[in-house]
TORZARO-658202 format. One line per field, with one value per residue (C-alpha): y, z, x; residue in one letter; residue number from 1. Coordinates in steps of 0.02 Angstrom, whole numbers. Each point is the difference from the previous one (the first is absolute). Example, Ala and Ser with C-alpha at 12.3 -4.5 7.8 and 13.67 -1.06 7.14 Angstrom:
<kolvos>
north <- [-225	172]
up <- [390	-33]
east <- [615	69]
resn <- [A	S]
resi <- [1	2]
</kolvos>
This chain:
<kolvos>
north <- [-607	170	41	163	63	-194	-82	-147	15	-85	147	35	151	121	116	138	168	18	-64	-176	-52	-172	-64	-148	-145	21	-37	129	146	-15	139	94	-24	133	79	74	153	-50	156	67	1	-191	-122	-193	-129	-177	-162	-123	95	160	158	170	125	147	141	-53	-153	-179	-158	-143	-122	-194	-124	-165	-107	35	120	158	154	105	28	100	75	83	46	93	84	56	79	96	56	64	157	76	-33	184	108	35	76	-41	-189	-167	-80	-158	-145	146	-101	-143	64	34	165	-21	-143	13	-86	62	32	202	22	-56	120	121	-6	92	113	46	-32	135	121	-31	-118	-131	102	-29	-16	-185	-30	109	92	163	91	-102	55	154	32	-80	100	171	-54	-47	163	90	-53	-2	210	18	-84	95	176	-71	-39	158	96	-101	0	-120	-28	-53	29	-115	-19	-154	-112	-86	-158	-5	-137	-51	-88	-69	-32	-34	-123	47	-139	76	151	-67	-107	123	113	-131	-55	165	140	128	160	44	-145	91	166	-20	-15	143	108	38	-65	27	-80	-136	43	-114	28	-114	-21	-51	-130	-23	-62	-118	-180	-33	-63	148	162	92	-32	40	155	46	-34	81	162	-25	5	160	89	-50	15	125	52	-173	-94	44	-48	-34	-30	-171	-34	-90	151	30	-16	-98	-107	-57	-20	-88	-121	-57	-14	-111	-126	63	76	196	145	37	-177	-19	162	-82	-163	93	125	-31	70	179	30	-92	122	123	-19	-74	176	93	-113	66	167	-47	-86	171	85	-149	76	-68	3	-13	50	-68	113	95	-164	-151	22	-98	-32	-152	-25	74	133	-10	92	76	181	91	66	24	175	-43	-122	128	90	-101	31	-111	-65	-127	-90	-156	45	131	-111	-55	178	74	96	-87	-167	2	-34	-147	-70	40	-121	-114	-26	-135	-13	-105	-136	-71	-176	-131	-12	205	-14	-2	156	92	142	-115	48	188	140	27	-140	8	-92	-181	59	161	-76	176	181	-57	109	-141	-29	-111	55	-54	12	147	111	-38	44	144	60	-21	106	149	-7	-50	-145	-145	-165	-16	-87	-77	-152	-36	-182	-157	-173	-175	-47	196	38	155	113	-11	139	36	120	-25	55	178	-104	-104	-92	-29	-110	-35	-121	-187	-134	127	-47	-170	-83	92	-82	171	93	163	153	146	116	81	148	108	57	-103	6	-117	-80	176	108	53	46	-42	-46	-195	-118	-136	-129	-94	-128	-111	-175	-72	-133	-172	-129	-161	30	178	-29	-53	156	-89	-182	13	28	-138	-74	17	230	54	97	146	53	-76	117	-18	-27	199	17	86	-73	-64	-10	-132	31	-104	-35	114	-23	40	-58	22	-63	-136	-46	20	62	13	124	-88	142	16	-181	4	-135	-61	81	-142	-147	60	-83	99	66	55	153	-128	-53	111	72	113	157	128	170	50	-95	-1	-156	-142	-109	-166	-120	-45	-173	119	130	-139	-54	167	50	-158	31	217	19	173	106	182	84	157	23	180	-67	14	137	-62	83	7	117	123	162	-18	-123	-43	-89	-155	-45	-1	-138	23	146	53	189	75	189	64	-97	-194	-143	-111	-173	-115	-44	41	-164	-10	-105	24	82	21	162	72	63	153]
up <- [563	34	132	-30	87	105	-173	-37	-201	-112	-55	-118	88	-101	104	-143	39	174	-60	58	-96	-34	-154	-7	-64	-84	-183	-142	7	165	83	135	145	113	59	163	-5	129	91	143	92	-35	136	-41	155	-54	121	-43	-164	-88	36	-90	77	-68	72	-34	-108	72	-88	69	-104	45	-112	51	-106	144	-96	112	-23	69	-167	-39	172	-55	-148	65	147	-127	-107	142	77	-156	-94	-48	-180	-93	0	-174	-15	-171	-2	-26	146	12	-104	-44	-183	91	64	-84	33	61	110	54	151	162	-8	-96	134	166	129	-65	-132	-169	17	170	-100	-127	129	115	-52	109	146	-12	170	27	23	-52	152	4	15	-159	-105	33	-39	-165	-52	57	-114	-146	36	-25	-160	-63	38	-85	-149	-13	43	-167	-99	19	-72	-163	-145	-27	-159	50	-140	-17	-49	-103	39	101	66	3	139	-32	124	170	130	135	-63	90	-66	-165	3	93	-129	-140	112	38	-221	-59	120	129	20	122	-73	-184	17	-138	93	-134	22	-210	-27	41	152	-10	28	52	-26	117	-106	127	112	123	116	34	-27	49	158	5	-40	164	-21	-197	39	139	-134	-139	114	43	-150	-70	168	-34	-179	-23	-176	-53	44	-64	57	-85	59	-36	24	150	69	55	162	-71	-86	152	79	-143	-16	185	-34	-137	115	-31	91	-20	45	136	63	-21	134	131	3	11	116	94	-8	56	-74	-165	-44	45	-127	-127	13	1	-179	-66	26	-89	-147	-39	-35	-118	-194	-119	-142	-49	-136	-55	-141	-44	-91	86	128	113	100	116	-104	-174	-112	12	-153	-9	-51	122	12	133	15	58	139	56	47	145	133	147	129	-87	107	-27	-29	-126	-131	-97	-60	21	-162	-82	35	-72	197	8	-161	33	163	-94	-194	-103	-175	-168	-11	-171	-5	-157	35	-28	-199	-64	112	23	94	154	-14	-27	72	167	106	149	131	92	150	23	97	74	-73	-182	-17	-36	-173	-126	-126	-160	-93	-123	189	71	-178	-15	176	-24	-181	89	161	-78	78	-74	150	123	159	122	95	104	-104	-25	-100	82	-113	6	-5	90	-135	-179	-134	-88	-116	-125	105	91	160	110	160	156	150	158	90	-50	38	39	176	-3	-141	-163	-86	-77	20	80	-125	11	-135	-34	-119	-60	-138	-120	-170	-138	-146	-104	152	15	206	46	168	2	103	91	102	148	83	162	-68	95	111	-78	113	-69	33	-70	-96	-204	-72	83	-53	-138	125	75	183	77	3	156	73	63	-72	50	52	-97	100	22	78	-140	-34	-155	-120	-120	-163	-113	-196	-109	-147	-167	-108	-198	-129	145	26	194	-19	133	-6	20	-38	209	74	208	86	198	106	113	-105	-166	-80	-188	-53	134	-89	-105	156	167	93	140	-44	114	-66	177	-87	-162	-64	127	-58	65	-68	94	105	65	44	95	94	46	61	112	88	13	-21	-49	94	5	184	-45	-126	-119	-195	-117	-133	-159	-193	-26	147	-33	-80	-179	-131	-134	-158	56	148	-116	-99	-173	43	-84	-42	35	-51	86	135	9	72	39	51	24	184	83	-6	-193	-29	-144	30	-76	-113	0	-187	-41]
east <- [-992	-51	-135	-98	-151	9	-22	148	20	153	85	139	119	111	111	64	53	-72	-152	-92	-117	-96	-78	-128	145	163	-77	14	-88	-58	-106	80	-148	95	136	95	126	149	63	83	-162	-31	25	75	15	23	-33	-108	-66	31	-61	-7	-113	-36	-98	-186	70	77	57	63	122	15	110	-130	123	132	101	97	-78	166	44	-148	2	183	-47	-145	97	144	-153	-79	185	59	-17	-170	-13	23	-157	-71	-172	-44	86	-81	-69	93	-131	-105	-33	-18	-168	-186	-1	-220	55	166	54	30	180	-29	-125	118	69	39	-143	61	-89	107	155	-46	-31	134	107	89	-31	-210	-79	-50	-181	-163	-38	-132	168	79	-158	5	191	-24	-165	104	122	-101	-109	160	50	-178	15	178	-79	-139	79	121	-141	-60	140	-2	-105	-159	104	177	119	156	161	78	65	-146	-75	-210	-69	-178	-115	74	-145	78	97	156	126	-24	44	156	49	-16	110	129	2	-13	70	-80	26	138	101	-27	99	129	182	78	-162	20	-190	-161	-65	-138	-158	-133	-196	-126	-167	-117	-100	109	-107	-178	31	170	85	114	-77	45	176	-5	-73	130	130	-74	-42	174	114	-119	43	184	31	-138	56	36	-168	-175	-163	-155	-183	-78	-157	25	72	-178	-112	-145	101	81	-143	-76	146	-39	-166	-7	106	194	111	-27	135	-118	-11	184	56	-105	61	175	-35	-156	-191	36	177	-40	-131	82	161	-149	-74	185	17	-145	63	150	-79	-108	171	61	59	-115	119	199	72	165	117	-176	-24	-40	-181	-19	-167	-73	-153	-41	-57	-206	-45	145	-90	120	162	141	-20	-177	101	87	-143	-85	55	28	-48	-90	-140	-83	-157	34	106	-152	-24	150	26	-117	49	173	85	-131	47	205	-35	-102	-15	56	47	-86	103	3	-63	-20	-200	-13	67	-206	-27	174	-119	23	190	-30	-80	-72	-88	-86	99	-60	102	-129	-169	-45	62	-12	171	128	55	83	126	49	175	-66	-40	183	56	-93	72	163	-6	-92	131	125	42	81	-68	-124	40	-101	-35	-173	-14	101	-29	16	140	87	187	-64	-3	-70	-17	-168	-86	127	137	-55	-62	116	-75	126	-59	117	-96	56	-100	-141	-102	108	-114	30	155	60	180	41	56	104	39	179	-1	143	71	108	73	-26	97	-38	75	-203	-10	-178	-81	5	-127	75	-150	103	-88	12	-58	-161	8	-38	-20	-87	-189	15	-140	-17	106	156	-54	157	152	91	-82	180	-16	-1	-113	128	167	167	156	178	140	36	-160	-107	-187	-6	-149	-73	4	-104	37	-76	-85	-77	-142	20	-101	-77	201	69	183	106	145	165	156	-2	61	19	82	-31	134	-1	-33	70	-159	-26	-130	-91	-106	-107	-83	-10	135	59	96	82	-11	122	164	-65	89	-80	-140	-65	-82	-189	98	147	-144	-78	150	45	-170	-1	141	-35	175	-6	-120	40	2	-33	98	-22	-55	142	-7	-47	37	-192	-4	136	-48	68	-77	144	-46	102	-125	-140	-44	-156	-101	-169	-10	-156	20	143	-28	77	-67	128	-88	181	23	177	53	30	-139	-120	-195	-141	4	-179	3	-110]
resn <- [X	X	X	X	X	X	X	X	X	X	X	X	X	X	X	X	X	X	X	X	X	X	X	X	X	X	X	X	X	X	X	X	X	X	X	X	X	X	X	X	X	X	X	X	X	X	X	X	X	X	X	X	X	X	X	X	X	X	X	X	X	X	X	X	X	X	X	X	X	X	X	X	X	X	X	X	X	X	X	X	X	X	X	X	X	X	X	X	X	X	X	X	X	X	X	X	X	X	X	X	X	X	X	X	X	X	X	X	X	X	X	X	X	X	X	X	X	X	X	X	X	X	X	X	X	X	X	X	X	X	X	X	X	X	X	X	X	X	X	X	X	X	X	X	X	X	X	X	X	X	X	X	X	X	X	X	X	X	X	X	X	X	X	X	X	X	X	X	X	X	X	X	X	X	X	X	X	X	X	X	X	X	X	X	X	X	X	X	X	X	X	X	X	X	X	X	X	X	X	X	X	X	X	X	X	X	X	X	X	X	X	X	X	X	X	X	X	X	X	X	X	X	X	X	X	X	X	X	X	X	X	X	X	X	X	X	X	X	X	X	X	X	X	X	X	X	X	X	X	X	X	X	X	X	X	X	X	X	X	X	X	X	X	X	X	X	X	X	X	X	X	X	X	X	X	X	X	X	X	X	X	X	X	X	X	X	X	X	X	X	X	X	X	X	X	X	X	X	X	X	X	X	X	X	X	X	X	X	X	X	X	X	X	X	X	X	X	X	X	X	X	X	X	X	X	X	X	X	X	X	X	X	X	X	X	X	X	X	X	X	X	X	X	X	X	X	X	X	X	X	X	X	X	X	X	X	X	X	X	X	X	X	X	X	X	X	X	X	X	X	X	X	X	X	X	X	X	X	X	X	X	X	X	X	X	X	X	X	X	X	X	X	X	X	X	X	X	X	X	X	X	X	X	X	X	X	X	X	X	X	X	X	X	X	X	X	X	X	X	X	X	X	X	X	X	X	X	X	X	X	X	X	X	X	X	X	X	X	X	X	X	X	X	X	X	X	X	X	X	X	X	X	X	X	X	X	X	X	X	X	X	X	X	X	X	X	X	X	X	X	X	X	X	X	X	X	X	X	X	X	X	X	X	X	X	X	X	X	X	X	X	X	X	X	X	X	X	X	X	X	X	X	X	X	X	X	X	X	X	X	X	X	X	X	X	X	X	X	X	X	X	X	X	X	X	X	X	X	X	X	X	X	X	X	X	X	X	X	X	X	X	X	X	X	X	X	X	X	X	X	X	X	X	X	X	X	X	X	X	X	X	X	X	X	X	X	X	X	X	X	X	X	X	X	X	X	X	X	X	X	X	X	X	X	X	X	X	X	X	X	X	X]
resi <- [1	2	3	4	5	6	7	8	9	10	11	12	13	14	15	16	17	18	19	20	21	22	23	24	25	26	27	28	29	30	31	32	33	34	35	36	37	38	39	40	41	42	43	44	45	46	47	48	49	50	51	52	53	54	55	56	57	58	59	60	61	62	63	64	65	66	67	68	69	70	71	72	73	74	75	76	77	78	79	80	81	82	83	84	85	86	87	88	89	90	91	92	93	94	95	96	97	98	99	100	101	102	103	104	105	106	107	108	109	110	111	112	113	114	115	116	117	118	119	120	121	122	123	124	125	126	127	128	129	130	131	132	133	134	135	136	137	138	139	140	141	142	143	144	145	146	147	148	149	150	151	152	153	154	155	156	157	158	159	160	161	162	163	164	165	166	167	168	169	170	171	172	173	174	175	176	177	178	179	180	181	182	183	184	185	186	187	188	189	190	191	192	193	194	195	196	197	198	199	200	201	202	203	204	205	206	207	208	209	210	211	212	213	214	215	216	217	218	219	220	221	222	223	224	225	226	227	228	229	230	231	232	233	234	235	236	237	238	239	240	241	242	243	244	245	246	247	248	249	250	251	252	253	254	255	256	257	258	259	260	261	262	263	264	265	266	267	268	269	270	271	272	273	274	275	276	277	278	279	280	281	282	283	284	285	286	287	288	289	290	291	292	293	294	295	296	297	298	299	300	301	302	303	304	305	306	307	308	309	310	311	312	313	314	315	316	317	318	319	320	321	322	323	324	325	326	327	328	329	330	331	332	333	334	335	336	337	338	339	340	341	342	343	344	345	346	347	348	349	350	351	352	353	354	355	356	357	358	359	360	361	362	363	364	365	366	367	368	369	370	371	372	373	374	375	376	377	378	379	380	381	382	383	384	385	386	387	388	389	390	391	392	393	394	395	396	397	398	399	400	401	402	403	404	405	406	407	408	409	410	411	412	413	414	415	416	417	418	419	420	421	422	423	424	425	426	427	428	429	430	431	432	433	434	435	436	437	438	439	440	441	442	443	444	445	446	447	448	449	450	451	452	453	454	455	456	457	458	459	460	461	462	463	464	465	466	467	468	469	470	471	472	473	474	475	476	477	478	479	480	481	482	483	484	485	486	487	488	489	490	491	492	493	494	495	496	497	498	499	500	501	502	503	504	505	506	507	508	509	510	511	512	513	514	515	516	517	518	519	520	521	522	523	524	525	526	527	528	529	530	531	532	533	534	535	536	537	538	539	540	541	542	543	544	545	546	547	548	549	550	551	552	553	554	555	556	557	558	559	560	561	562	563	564	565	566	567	568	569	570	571	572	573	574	575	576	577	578	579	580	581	582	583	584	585	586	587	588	589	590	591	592]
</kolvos>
């Protein structure tokens, strides 16, 4: 039993890693209500019951079967005596997956709140005094000015350097971003250990903020690794980079980037740093340009009657109320556009597909516009460009990214699982150059994913997987999150085939088979998978929480992309798109 806030509730209690935490029962896939970081500043005393105080935070354990609770009273004591777990800024909280990222529990918000952890670490000052507040605003305020004093040195057009990874939408959805990070690489764990190749650059397209649980702390990490790795990381403005769309988002009922800083930081402070953002967001590049060949932009083309040399021309900053006209509406429709997509009821009036359309989004200016594949074609051929990137959109049923307009647009979007209801998987996109079979070097397209989470009532697109997927990721025995990887397949001539040349086995059962159905991989060893019953036994029992622990590096995040990691790719131009995922298992090719 576990008393909290003078309410006696059954409990189930994990201790892990200096971390106590208590789920609802001991069943599979059980939600993880809350949580309770054990520390040197945590105080255990044991008579009758159990209990754990923290400093705004108490529990109290009783066993009313008669069981001893000294056991759990050592353990604990041995937790808070012994050594801080190692401080690393840019690790995964400890159950991060575990949580919906909209309605976590309380255990990312204790003392010290995240928030506190990213701006001081382990050392955070307990409790949110005036004083408290205003230490963390002075400290936000501060990297708000570095960023923007940065911003202003570089080019609305940011050009970079292969090989790269593009992020699309986050919004606020901390764990995300995390995850991607802890799969795929950051960037001070990316520096190549011979310093022979070029270092990885890394391009942030957009909407980081409005919506999300997190977007305070995804902006202080963002602003962050640009002030760090200023010639690694580019920025570019989405079009919720934007005063009245923050306060639009609130208005409507969400949680805006306006509402967001003062439920962090209070009334006075919050507006404040809301206001210092602003500032920053007028600076934001609108643009990146990867190898002089690859754009990429948050939301589209418009009419696409412009050129970059026009870009390069307005000049910054960029307020909110001037967007709309801002050289003629081409910033407005970079923020905001959308493309024609091609659909089976358009083939008795293919103009629906082509052209320029006004767009359903634009209620007011009358600026926004659709595209069709013939205007991103056309733009590419004058600029000579060879893909468009951009994000701003995602499907319910996504792998968070999908190539259109016969393969010179490519849409990336990093928030899986988008506001907690949308059953769609976070993208990132790796691109470098590689070589193929004919020795032709060409920039090659890899999409990397973080699979959604798929818990049973995830709604109808998830009807087909098996009841028994849990709803977060287990960890292998080394401590790496592993992901789920489902069976792909492929519809010919109204035939499903299923590609069989890659067989996995369990690890821990030795069952056969295990790609036909679902499975867990992990990309950190690279040769453990489990079949969905070991998953669930190891999730149960949380044997293998990380504490802190820096991500592995990974092949798909080192600099060079050899012809051996790739599996089919689809040339488009000179430009690949490689569609296989890293763990060797067959994808859909999106044929021009």
């Amino acid at each position: 039993h576990g008393m909290i806030l003078s309410q006696a509730q059954r409990r189930f209690f994990v201790l892990s890693q200096g971390l106590l935490q208590w789920q609802k029962d001991d069943s599979k896939g059980s939600e993880v209500l809350g949580a309770l970081r054990i520390g040197s500043t945590t105080s255990i005393s044991l008579e009758e019951d159990l209990r754990i105080q923290t400093c705004d935070s108490q529990v109290i354990l009783t066993c009313p079967e008669g069981g001893s609770l000294r056991e759990w009273a050592e353990a604990l004591r041995k937790e808070a005596e012994g050594p801080p777990a190692e401080e690393q800024v840019f690790a995964i909280h400890p159950s991060l997956s575990r949580f919906k990222d909209l309605n976590s529990s309380t255990c990312l918000d204790s003392e010290p709140s995240l928030l506190a952890w990213l701006l001081e670490g382990e050392d955070a000052p307990r409790g949110y005094t005036a004083a408290t507040i205003a230490l963390y605003a002075n400290k936000i305020d501060t990297l708000i000015r570095a960023a923007i004093e940065l911003q202003k040195s570089q080019p609305i057009v940011s050009e970079v350097t292969a090989p790269v990874k593009v992020f699309g939408d986050i919004h606020g959805q901390l764990r995300d971003l995390l995850l991607l990070f802890h799969f795929y690489g950051r960037p001070d764990d990316d520096e190549d250990e011979d310093g022979d190749d070029e270092p990885m650059s890394y391009v942030f397209n957009g909407d980081w903020v409005d919506r999300g649980r997190h977007q305070l702390e995804v902006m202080l990490l963002i602003l962050s690794l640009k002030i760090m790795h200023p010639k690694q990381v580019w920025l570019n403005r989405g079009n919720h980079e934007d005063r009245q769309q923050n306060l639009r988002t609130t208005k409507i009922g969400s949680l805006g980037f306006d509402r967001a800083c003062t439920d962090a930081l209070g009334a006075e402070e919050g507006r404040r740093i809301f206001e210092s953002f602003q500032s920053f967001f007028e600076w934001l590049p609108l643009a990146a340009r990867i190898e002089q060949k690859v754009l990429v932009l948050h939301g589209g083309l418009g009419p696409g009657d412009w050129s970059l040399e026009d870009l390069l021309q307005v000049e910054r900053p960029l307020v909110s109320k001037e967007l709309h006209y801002t050289l003629e509406g081409v910033v407005y429709n970079i923020l905001w556009s959308d493309p024609l997509m091609h659909r089976p009821e358009n083939r008795r009036d293919p103009l629906k597909s082509f052209g320029v359309h006004d767009s359903p989004r634009d209620k007011h200016w009358q600026v926004m516009k659709n595209f069709g594949r013939d205007v991103t074609q056309r733009f590419c051929k004058t600029q000579g460009l060879e893909l468009i990137i951009r994000s701003h959109q995602f499907t319910n049923t996504c792998k968070g990214y999908e190539l259109m307009h016969d393969g010179y647009l490519l849409r990336v979007f990093s928030a899986r699982n988008y506001m907690g209801t949308v059953p769609n998987d976070g993208g990132m996109l790796l691109i470098g150059y590689g070589e193929d079979s004919r020795g032709v070097v060409s920039l090659v397209v890899r999409p990397r994913s973080v699979e959604r989470l798929t818990g049973a009532n995830r709604g109808r697109q998830n009807a087909e997987l098996p009841g028994s997927i849990l709803s977060y990721e287990p960890y292998c025995p080394r401590k790496h999150l592993m992901q789920l990887i489902k069976p792909e397949q492929v519809r010919c001539f109204g035939w499903t085939h299923r590609d069989s040349d890659d067989f996995r086995s369990c690890s821990e059962c030795g069952q056969d088979d295990i790609q036909v159905e679902c499975y867990f991989a992990c990309r950190g060893c690279g040769d453990y998978d489990i079949c969905i019953d070991c998953a669930g036994r190891l999730s149960r029992g949380l044997q293998a929480l990380p504490a802190f622990s820096p991500p592995s590096r990974l092949g798909d995040s080192q600099a060079g992309f050899s012809d051996s990691e790739s599996g089919e790719s689809h040339e488009v131009k000179r430009v690949s798109f490689d569609s296989s995922e890293s763990m060797g298992q067959p994808a859909e090719v999106f044929a021009s």
